[in-house]
C-alpha positions as a printed NumPy array, in Angstrom:
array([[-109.98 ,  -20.825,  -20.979],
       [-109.332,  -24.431,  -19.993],
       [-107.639,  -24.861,  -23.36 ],
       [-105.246,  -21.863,  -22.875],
       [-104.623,  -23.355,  -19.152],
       [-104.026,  -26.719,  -20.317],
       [-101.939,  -25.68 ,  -23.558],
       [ -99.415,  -23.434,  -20.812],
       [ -99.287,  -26.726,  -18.45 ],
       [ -97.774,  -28.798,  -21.429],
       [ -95.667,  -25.98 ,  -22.259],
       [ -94.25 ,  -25.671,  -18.808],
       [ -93.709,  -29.427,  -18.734],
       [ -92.166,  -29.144,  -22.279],
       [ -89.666,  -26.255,  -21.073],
       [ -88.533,  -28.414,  -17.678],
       [ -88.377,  -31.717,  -19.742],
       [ -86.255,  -29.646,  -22.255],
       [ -84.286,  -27.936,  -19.607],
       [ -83.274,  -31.491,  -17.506],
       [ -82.128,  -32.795,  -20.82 ],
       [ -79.806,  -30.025,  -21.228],
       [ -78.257,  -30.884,  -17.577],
       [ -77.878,  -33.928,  -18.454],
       [ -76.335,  -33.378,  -21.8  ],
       [ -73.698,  -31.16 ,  -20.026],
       [ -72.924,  -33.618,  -16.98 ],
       [ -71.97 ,  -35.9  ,  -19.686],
       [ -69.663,  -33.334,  -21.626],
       [ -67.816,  -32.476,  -18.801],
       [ -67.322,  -36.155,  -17.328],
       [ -65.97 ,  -36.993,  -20.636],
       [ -68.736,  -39.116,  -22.346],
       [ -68.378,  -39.545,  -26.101],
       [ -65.091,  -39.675,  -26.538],
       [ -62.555,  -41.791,  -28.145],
       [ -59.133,  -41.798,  -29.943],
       [ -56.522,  -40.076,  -28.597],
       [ -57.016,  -36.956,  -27.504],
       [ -57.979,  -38.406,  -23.72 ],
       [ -57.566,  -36.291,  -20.304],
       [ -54.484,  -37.098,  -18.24 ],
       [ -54.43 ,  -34.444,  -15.564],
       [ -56.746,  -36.269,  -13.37 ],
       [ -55.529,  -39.693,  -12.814],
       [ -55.896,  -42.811,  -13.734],
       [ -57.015,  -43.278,  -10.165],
       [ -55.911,  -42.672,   -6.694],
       [ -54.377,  -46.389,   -5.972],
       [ -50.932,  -47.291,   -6.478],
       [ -47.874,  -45.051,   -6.232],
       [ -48.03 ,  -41.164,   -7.156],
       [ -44.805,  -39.078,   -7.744],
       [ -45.22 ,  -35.382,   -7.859],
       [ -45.414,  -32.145,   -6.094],
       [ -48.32 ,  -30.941,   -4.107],
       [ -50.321,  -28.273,   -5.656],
       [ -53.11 ,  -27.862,   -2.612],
       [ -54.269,  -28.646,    0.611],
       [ -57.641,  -29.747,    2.131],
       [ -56.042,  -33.017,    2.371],
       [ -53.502,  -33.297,    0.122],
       [ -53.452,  -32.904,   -3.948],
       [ -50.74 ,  -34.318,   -6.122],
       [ -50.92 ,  -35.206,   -9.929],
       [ -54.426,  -34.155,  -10.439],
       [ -55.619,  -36.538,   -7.107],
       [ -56.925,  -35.507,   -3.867],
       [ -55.628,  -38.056,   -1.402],
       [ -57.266,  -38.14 ,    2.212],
       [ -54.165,  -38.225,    4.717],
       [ -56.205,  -39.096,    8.198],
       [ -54.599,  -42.54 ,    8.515],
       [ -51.19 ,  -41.37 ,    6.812],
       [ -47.628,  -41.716,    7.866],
       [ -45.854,  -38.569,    6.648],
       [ -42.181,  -38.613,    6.854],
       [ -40.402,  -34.794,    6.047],
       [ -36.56 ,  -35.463,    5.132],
       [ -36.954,  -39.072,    6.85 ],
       [ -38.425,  -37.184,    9.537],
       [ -41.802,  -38.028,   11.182],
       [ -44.164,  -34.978,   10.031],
       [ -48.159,  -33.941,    9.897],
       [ -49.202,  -32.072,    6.477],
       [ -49.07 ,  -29.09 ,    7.963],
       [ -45.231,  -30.053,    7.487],
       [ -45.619,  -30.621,    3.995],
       [ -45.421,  -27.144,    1.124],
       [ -46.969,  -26.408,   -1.694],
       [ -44.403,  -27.392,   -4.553],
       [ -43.037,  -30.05 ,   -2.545],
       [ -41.886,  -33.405,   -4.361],
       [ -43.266,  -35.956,   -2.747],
       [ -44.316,  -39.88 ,   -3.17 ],
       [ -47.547,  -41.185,   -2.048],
       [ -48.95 ,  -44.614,   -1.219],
       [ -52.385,  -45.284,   -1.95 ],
       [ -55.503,  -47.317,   -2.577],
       [ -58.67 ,  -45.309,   -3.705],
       [ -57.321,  -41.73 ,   -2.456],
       [ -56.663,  -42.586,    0.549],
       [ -53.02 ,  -42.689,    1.53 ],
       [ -50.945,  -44.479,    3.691],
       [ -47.675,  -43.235,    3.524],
       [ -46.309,  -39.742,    1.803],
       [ -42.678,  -39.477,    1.927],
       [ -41.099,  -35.776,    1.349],
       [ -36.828,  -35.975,    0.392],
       [ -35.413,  -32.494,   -0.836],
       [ -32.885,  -32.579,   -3.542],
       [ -30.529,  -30.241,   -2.031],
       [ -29.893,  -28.653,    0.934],
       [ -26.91 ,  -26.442,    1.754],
       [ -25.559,  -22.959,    1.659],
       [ -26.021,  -20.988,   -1.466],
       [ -22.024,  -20.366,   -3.307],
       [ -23.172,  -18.831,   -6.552],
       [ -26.732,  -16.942,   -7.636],
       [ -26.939,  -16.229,  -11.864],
       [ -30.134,  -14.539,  -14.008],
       [ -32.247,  -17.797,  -13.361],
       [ -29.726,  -20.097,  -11.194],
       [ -27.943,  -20.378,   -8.204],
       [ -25.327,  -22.691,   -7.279],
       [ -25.588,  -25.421,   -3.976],
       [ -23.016,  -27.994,   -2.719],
       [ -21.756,  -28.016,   -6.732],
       [ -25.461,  -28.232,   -7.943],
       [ -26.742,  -26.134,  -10.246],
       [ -30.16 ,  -25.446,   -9.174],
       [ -32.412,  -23.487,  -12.114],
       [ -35.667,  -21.418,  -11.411],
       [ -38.812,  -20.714,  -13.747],
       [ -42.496,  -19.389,  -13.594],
       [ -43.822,  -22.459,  -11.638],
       [ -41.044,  -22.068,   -8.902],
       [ -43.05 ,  -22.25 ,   -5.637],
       [ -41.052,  -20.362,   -2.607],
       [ -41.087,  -20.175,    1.159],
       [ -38.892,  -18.632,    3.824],
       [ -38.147,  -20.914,    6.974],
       [ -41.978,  -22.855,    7.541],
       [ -43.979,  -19.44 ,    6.507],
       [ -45.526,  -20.038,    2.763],
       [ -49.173,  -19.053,    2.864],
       [ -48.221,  -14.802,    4.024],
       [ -44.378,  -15.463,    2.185],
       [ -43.118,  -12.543,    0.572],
       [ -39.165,  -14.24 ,   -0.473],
       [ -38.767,  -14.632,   -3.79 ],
       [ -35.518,  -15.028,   -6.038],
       [ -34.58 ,  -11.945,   -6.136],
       [ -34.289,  -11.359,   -2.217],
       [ -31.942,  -14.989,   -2.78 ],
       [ -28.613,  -14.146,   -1.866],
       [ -25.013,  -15.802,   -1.742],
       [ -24.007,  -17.502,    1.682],
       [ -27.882,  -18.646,    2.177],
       [ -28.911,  -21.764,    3.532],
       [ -31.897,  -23.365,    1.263],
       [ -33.551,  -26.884,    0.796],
       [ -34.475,  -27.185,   -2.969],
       [ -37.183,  -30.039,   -4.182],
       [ -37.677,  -30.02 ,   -7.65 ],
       [ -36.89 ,  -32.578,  -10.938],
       [ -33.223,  -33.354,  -12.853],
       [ -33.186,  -32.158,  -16.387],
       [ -30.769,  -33.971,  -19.182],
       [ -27.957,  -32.233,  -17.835],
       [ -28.614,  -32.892,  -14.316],
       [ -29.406,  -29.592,  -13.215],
       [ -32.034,  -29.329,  -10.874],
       [ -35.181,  -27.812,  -12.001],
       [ -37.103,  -25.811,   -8.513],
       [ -40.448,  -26.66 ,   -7.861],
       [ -39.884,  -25.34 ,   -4.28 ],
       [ -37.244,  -23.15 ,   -2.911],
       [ -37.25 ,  -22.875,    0.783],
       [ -34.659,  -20.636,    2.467],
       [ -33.851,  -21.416,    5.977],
       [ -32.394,  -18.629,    8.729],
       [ -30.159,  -21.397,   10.286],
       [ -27.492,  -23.256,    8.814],
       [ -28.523,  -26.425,    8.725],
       [ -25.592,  -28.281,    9.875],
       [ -25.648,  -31.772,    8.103],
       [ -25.973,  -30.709,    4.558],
       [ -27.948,  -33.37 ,    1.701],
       [ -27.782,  -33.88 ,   -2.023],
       [ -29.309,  -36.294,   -4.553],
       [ -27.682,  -37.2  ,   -7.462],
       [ -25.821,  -39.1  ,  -10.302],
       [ -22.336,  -41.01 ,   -8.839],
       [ -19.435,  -39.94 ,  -11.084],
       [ -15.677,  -40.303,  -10.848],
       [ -15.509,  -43.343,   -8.165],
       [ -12.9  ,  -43.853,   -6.787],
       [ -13.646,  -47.64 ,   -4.972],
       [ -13.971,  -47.134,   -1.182],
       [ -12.455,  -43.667,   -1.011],
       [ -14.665,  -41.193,   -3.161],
       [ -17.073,  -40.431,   -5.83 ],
       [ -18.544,  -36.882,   -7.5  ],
       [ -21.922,  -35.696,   -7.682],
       [ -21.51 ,  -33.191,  -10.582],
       [ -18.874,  -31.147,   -9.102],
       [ -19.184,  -32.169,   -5.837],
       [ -16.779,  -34.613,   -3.882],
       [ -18.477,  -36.667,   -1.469],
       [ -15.627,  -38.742,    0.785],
       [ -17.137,  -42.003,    1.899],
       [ -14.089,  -43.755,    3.01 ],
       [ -15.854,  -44.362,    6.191],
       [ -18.65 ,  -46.526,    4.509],
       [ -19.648,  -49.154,    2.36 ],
       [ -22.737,  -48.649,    0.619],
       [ -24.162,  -51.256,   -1.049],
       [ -24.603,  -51.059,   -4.904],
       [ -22.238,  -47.664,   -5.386],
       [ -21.215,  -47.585,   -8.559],
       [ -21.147,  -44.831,  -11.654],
       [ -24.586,  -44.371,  -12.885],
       [ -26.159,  -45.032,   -9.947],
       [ -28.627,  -42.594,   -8.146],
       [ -27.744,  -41.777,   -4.644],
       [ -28.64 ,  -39.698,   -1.488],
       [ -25.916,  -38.411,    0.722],
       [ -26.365,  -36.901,    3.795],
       [ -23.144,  -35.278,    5.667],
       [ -20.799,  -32.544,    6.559],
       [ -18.569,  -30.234,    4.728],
       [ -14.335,  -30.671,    4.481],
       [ -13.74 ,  -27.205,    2.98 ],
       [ -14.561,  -23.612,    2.655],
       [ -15.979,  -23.881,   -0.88 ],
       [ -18.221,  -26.414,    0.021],
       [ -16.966,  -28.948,   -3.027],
       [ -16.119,  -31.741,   -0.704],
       [ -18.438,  -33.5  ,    1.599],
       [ -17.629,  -36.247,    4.296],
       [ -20.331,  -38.524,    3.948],
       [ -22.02 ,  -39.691,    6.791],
       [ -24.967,  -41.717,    5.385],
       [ -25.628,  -42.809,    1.482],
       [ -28.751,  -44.399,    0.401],
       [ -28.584,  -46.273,   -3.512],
       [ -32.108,  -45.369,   -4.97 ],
       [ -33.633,  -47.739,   -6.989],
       [ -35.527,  -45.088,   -9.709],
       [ -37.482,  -48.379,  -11.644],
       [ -40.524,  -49.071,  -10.023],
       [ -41.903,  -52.911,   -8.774],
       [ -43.595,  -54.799,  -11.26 ],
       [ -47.534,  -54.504,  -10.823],
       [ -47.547,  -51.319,   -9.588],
       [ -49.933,  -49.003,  -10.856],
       [ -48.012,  -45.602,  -11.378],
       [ -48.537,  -41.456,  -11.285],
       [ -45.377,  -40.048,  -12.306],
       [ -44.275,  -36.997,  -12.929],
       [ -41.507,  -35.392,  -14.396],
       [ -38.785,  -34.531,  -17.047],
       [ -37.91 ,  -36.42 ,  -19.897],
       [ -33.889,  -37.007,  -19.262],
       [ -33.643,  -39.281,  -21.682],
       [ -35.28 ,  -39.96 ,  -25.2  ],
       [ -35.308,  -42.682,  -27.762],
       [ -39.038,  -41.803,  -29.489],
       [ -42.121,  -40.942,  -28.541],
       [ -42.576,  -44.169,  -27.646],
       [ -39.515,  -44.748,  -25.476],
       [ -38.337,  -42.216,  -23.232],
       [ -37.218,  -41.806,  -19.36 ],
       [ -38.826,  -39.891,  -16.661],
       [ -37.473,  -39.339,  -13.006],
       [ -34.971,  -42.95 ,  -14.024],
       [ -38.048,  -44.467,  -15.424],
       [ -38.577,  -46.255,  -18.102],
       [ -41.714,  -44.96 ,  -20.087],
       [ -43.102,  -46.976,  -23.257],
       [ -46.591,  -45.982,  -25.278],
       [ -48.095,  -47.777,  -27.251],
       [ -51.487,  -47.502,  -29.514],
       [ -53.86 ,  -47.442,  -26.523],
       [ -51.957,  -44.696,  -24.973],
       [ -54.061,  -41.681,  -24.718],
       [ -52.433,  -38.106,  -24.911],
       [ -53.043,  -35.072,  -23.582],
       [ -51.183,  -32.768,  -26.076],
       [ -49.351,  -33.38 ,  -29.443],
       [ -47.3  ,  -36.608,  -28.27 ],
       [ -45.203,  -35.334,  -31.041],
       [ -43.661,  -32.698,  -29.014],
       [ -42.643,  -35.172,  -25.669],
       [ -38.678,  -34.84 ,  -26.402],
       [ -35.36 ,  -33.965,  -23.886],
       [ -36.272,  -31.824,  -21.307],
       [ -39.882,  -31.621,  -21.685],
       [ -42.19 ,  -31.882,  -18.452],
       [ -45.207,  -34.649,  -18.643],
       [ -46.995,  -36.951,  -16.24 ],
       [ -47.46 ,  -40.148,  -17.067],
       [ -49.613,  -43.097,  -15.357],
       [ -49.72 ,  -46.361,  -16.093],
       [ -48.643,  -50.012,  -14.508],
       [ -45.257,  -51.378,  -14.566],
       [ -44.602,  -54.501,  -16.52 ],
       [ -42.463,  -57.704,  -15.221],
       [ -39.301,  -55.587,  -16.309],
       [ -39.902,  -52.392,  -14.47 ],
       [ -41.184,  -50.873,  -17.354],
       [ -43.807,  -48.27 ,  -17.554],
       [ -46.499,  -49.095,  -19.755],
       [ -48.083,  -45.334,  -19.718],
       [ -52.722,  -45.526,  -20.248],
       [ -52.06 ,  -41.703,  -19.913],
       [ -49.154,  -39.029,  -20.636],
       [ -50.023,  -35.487,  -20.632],
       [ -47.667,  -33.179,  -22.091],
       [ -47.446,  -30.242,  -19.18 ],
       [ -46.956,  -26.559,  -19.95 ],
       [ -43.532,  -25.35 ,  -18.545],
       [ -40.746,  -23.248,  -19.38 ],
       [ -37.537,  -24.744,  -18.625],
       [ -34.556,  -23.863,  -20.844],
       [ -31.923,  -26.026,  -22.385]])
């Protein structure tokens, strides 16, 4: 009998010895361990310090690119607006400042916001912008998003929206967030590519004319990415006064360790492409989350990296994102 009891004690011991192992085993699996090459994890982050560009996905703080950021000590700004997160939407765009999750600044700017002049199958026209919808569209009618029923189909002609969401190569805006608004919001906004400038009189954004004879913004020039804020001339809302124009700068500082997400608008190789006006190189320590071989025009990835001393982003990470944007 003491035998058979001291043959089941090692044989219990055996069984939890056997079982930790297994734990263990499996903590290790899912953290990552063993791996190498190139077939590396990119959703999460490289880490939570630096500059992230990308569109909330949840709350309980706040989660962009794969990172939760805390957002106690944050200064949230909403359309250069002081905000709280309960300001900020799921699908949002937004830029955060961080070191180790923990933000200090998260700055929200929509892409468009103006009256609706034209609604296609997957499309709808604002302030001469083509703004195109998908699967991964996020919606929300005035400030209501968690009980919001609107969807694209209740869109309509003549309404007023805000739009966040990414350029494609043709510089069509690609939603992440529609919000539609009951009021009209009076001084209309729109990001863009300058085109057509006219020195000190007036320039297009795609097929809108924005009239900034009244200013003289620094750095205006064709090519250059721009934010104008202002009021409408005529009817058909193709001409804009402007009343304020901000040059962005879409290459990041050198040193600065980088989330970004986006669409490839421009492409050289696999190697060499552009995300968001950024400059994106790999190189053989690059790690890949999907077949780099399919990163061309128009594809969606998030990169992270540092910038180099000529504003380049060296990418550690790219993953390849699932989306379903058409050319």
């Amino acid at each position: 009998m003491r035998f058979m009891n001291r043959f089941f004690r090692v044989k219990t011991k055996l069984a939890v010895i056997a079982a930790l192992l297994l734990i263990i085993v499996i903590i290790v699996i899912a953290c990552g361990g063993g791996g190498g090459g190139g077939g590396s994890t990119a959703g999460g982050g490289v880490s939570g310090t630096g500059r992230s560009t990308g569109t909330v996905t949840a709350f309980g703080s706040v989660f962009v690119n794969g990172i939760e950021f805390e957002t106690t000590s944050a200064t949230i700004t909403v359309n250069n607006n002081s905000a709280t997160q309960s300001d900020l939407k799921i699908g949002m765009k937004v830029t955060v400042e961080a070191v180790n999750d923990v933000a200090s600044s998260i700055e929200y700017e929509s892409e468009v916001k103006g009256r609706v002049s034209n609604k296609g199958g997957n499309s709808f026209d604002v302030l001469g912008q083509t703004v195109k919808v998908n699967t991964q569209t996020e919606y929300c009618l005035n400030d209501e998003q968690v009980n919001c029923t609107f969807s694209f189909a209740d869109l309509s002609k003549d309404d007023f929206v805000e739009v966040s969401g990414y350029f494609d190569k043709d510089r069509n805006i690609i939603a992440t967030l529609v919000k539609k608004d009951d009021q009209d919001p009076g001084k209309y906004q729109v990001k863009g590519f300058v085109s057509g400038l006219v020195p000190g009189q007036i320039f297009f954004i795609n097929t809108l004319a924005v009239d900034y004879n009244d200013l003289d913004p620094s750095g205006i020039a064709d090519g250059v990415f721009v934010e104008v804020k202002g009021r409408l001339n005529t009817p058909d809302e193709l001409w804009l006064t402007a009343e304020d124009i901000e040059v962005e700068d879409t290459q990041a500082s050198p040193g600065k360790e980088l989330s970004l997400e986006g669409i490839v608008t421009q492409f050289t190789s696999q190697n060499d492409f552009e995300v968001n006006g950024q400059t994106v190189l790999t190189n053989s320590q690059t790690q890949f989350e999907g077949d780099p071989a399919s990163i061309a025009l128009n594809v969606k990835v998030e990169v992270e990296g540092t910038v180099n001393s000529k504003g380049v982003l060296v990418a550690k990470e790219v993953n390849i994102e699932d989306t379903d944007i058409e050319d």
